[in-house]
N, C-alpha and C positions, 0 to 999 in steps of 0.2 A: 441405204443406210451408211457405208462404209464411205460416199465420196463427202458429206456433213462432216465425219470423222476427220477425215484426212485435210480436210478444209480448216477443222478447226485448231487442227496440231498446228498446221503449216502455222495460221495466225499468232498461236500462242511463239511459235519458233520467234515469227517477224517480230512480233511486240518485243521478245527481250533480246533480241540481234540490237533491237533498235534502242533499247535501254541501254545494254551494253556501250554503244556508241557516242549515245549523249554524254553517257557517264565519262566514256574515255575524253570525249571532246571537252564536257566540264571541266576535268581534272586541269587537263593540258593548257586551255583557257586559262585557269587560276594562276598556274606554273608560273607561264609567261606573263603574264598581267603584271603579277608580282616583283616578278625580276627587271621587268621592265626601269631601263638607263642606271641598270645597275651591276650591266656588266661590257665589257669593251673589247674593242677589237684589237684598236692603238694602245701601244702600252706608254706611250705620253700624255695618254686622258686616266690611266691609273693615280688615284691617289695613294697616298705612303700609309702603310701598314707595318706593325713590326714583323707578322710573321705571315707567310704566305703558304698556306693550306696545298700541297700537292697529291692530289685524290689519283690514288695508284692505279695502275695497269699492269698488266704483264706484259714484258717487251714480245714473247711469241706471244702466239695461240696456241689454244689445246691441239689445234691438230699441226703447228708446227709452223706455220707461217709467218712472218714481220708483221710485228703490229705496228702502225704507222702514230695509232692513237699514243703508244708510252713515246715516241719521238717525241711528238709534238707537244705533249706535254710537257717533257724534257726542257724542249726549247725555249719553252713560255715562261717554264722556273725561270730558267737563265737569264732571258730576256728581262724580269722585275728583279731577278738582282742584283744583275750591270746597270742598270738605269735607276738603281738605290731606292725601287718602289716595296724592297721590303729588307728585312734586316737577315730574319732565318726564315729554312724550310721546310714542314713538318712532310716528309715522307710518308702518307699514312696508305699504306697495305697488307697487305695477310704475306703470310708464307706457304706459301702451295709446292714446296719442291717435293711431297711424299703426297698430296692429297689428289694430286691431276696430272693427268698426261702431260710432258713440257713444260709442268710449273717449276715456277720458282720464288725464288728469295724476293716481293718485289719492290721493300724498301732500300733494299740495299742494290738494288740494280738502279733505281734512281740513285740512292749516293755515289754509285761509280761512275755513272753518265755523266751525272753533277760534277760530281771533284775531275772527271778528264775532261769538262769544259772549264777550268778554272775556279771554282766555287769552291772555298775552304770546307774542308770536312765537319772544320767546329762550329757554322753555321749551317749543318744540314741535321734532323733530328728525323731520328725513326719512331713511328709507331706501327707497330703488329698486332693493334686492336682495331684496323681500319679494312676489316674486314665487309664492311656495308657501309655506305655514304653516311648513315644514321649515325655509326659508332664515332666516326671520324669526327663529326659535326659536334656528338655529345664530349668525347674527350678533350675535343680543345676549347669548350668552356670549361665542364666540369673538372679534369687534371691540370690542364694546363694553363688556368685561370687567367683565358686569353676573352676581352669586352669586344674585340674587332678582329679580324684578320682579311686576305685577299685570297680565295678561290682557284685554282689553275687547272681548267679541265675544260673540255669542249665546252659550244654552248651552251646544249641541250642539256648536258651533266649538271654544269655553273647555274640553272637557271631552278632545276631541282633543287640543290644542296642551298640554295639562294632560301627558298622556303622553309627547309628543315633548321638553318640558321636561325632565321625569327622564330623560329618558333622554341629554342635552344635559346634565347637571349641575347645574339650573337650580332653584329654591327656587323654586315660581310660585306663584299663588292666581287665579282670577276671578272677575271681575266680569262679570254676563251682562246684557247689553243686552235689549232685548226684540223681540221677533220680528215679522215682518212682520203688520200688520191685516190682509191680504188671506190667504185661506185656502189657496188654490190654489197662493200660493209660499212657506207655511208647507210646504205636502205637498210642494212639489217639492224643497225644500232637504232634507226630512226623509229622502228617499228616495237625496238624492245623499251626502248624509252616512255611513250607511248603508257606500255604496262606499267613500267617501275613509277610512273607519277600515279597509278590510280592503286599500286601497292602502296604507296606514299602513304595518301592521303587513309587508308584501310588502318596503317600504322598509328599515324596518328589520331584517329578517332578512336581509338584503342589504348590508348598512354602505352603503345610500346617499348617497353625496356630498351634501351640501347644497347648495352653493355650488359653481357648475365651476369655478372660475379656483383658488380659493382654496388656499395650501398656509400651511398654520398655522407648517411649519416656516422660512419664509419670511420670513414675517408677523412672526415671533415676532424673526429678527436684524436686519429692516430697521426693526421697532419702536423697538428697542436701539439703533437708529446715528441715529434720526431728529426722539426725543423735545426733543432740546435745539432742535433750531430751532422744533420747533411750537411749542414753550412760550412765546415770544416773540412769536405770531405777531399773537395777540389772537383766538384763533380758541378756540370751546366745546370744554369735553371730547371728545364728541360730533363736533364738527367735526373733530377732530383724529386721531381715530381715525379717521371713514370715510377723511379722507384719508389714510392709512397703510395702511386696506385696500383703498382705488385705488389707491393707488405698488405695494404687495402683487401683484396681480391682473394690474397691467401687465405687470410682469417675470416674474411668472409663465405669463402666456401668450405669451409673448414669447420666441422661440428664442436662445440666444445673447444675451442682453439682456446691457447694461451699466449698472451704475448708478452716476450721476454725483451730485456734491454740487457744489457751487459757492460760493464765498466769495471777498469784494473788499472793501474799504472805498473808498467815494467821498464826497464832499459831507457829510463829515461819519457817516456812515452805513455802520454796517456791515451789507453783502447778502450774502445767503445763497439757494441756492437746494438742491433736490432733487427728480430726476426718474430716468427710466432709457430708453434707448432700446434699440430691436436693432440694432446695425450691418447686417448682413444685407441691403441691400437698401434703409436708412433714409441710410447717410452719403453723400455723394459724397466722396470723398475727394482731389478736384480741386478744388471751389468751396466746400467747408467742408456746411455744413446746420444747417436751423432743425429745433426739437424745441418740444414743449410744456412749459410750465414752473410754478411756482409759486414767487416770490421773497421771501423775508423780508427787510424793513428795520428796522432797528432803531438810534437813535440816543440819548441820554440822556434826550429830552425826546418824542419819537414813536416809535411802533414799528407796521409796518400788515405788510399782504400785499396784493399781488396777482398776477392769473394773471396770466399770458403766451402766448399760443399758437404766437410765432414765434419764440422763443428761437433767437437764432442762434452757432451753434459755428462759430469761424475754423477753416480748412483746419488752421492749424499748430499747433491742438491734439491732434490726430491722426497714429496711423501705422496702416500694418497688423498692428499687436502690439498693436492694442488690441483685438481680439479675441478676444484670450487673457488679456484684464484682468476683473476681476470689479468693482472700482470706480476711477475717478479722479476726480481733484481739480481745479478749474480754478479758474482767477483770472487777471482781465484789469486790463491798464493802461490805466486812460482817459485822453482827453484833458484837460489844465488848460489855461482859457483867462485869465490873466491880463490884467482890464482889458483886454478885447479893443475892434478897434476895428469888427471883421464876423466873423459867422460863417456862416460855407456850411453848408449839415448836411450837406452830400455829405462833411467829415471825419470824421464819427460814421458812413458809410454801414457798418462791417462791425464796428461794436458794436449789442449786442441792446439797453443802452440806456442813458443819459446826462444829466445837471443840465446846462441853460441856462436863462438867464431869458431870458424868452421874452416879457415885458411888459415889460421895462426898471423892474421897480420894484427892483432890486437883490435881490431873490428868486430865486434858481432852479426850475423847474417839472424835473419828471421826465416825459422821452420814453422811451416804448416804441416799437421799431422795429420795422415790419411790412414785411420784405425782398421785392420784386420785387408789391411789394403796388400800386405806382403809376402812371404812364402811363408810355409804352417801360418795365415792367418794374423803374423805380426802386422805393429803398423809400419808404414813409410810415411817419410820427409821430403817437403819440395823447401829447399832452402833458397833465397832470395837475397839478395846485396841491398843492402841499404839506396846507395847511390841509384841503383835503378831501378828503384820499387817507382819512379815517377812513369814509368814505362810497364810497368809489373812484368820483365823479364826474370822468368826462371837464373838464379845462379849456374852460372856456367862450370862450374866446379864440382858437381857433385857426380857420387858414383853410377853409373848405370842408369843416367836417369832419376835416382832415386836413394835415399838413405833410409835405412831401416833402422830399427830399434836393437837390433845385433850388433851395429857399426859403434864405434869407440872411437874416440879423439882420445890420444895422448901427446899430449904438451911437452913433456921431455925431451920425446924424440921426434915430434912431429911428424907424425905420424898417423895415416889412416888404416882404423883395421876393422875391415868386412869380411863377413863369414857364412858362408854359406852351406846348408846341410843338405846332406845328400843321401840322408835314413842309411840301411844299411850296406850301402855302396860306400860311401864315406863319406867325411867333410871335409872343406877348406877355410881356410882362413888369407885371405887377400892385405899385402901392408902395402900401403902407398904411400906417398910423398910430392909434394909441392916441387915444380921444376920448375921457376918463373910463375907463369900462372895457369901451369898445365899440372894435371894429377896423372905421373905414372908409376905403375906397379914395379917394387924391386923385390918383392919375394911370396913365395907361394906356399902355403903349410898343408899335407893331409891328412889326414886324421881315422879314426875308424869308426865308423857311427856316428854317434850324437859327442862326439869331439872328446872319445875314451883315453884316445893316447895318441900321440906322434907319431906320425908313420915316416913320412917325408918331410925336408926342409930346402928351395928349390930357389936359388938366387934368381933374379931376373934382369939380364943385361941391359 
């Protein structure tokens, strides 16, 4: 009785080893059938593309070895765009430097390969949503509202992402890098490949999602509400899009989310901003709340951007009916200080941020306010020079790193004076002064406590 048994597992085994097989052979069949004379070895039979698809690697391996695969791949970007078969290069990979043994960064390991073989940085573009062939493939039609591009990855890779392109709407062509010298991880990629076309095909009989965040119908009205400020922004095609499918993705996964725009004119300059929060859990609705942000300047003669992480919203721009708003509008009255004669920054403490000059050269610098960021909980100021906000370098002038809402500007004497408490040990008070275009200390004040009385007065040579 038991050898019918064992006869008949064995058969049932064979039959689906044998399924198994077809299926993998079918899938692989398709691949290539498909791709067929539509990817190349020569990069003189490459036709021209504006943008050339670089489907990422990591230059090691998890267990610490040279990948030979990110060379060659490397080489093959280079190779299409010394030979002007493409304009730009979409970098698309994940960041794995906290998720894996030896990982790392690995669009930006392509752009330093790239830029130390000559290839401008402002024709290389990262994406860190190209964490599976799928996403890469669906991003650069879906964000980057690219009709064609050129492929650069082995051929077995190229001849995959060849299909996921069709099927994504996508006109593609590649170009096949060449494959590892070593033999052992020529067999081992050849064998995983194999699978990845028959998870392919499992994908797409499934309408698998590409991208989790992402809802195109979204994507597609906050595009519509948000192109006039990027246009200004100074920021690349490229730049402008992922950021629209980051504003995208947040509100998307975001319950209840609201999406806010921002517009003021100050100093000359009209700002703009756009972001979107969730109330839920994000406002206090007692002390107001900081959000992350991104602000457009823009004036007849500069126009820059930059982030902000602690954008802060007053209490009295809020009710609880704003969570039953889909967008508002905000715009704040700043301070003007007319020929002042001192300024406390603790009157700017509940703007996110504000023009002083901050050198006395009749200039004003741009402070960004970083709330409850300071000692007892004050906030601090990163102040910024006009002139090279094209760079977004921090002002080189300011104290410690950092200005607090303690710190005073008096104009008279010119004059900086920062204060520090030190509970019941005592306090100081710091006065400084412009020396050319260095800030040093000429006197030292101590105090006793919460700055009760004068204890010491201490010149500084």
């Amino acid at each position: 009785m038991k050898k019918p048994r064992i006869k008949h597992v064995i058969a049932i085994g064979a039959t689906c080893l044998l399924v198994v097989f077809i299926v993998i052979i079918v899938c692989d069949v398709l691949v290539t059938s498909n791709a067929k004379a539509r990817t190349f070895d020569d990069v003189s039979d490459v036709p021209h593309n504006k943008v050339g698809l670089l489907l990422a690697t990591s230059p090691i391996t998890p267990l610490g070895e040279h990948n030979y695969y990110f060379d060659n791949r490397v080489k093959a970007a280079d190779e299409l765009y010394k030979a002007g078969k493409v304009d730009f290069i979409i970098a698309s990979g994940g960041d794995y430097t906290q998720a894996q043994p030896n990982g790392c960064d690995e669009p930006s390991a392509i752009r330093d390969s790239l830029v130390a073989r000559g290839i401008p940085e402002n024709r290389i573009v990262l994406d860190y949503d190209g964490t599976r062939t799928l996403n890469s493939i669906a991003k650069a039609r879906e964000v980057y509202d690219l009709d064609s591009l050129t492929l650069i990855s082995q051929k077995y890779h190229n001849e995959r992402a060849l299909y996921l392109a069709d099927k994504h709407g996508l006109h593609a062509v590649g170009y096949n890098a060449a494959p590892s010298p070593v033999r052992s991880k020529r067999i081992k990629n050849t064998l995983r490949e194999y699978l990845a076309r028959v998870k392919m095909f499992i994908d797409v009989s499934q309408n698998q999602e590409p991208m989790a965040h992402i809802s195109k119908t979204k994507y597609e009205e906050i595009k519509t509400t948000i192109t006039n400020y990027l246009s200004r922004s100074g920021m690349s095609e490229f730049e402008q899009k992922d950021f629209i499918y980051e504003l995208c993705d947040t509100i998307h996964s975001c319950l209840n989310s609201v999406f806010f725009k921002y517009n003021t004119t100050i100093n000359g300059f009209n700002v703009e901003g756009i972001f979107s929060i969730a109330p839920d859990g994000n406002i206090d609705y007692q002390g107001g709340s900081t959000i992350c942000a991104t602000l457009f300047f823009s004036s007849d003669s500069l126009t820059f951007s930059i982030h902000h992480p602690t954008f802060k919203i007053p209490t009295d721009e809020f009710s609880n009916t704003l969570k039953a708003l889909d967008c508002i509008e905000l715009s704040y009255n700043h301070p003007i200080f007319p020929n002042p004669q001192k300024i406390p920054l603790d009157s700017i403490r509940d703007l996110p941020f504000a023009f002083i000059d901050i050198d006395f050269d009749g200039n004003k610098e741009l402070l960004l306010s970083y709330p409850g960021n300071g000692q007892k909980n004050i906030s601090t100021y990163n102040a910024y020079a006009l002139p090279e906000l094209n760079d977004v370098n921090p002002f080189k002038g300011y104290i410690w790193n950092c200005l607090d809402e303690w710190t005073v500007f008096d104009y008279e004497t010119q004059t900086i004076i920062s204060s520090l408490w030190g509970g019941y040990d005592g306090s100081e008070k710091w006065y400084f002064k412009y020396e050319g275009n260095r800030l040093k200390p000429y006197k030292k004040e101590e105090y006793t406590h919460w700055f009760d009385s004068l204890k010491t007065s201490t010149p500084i040579p």
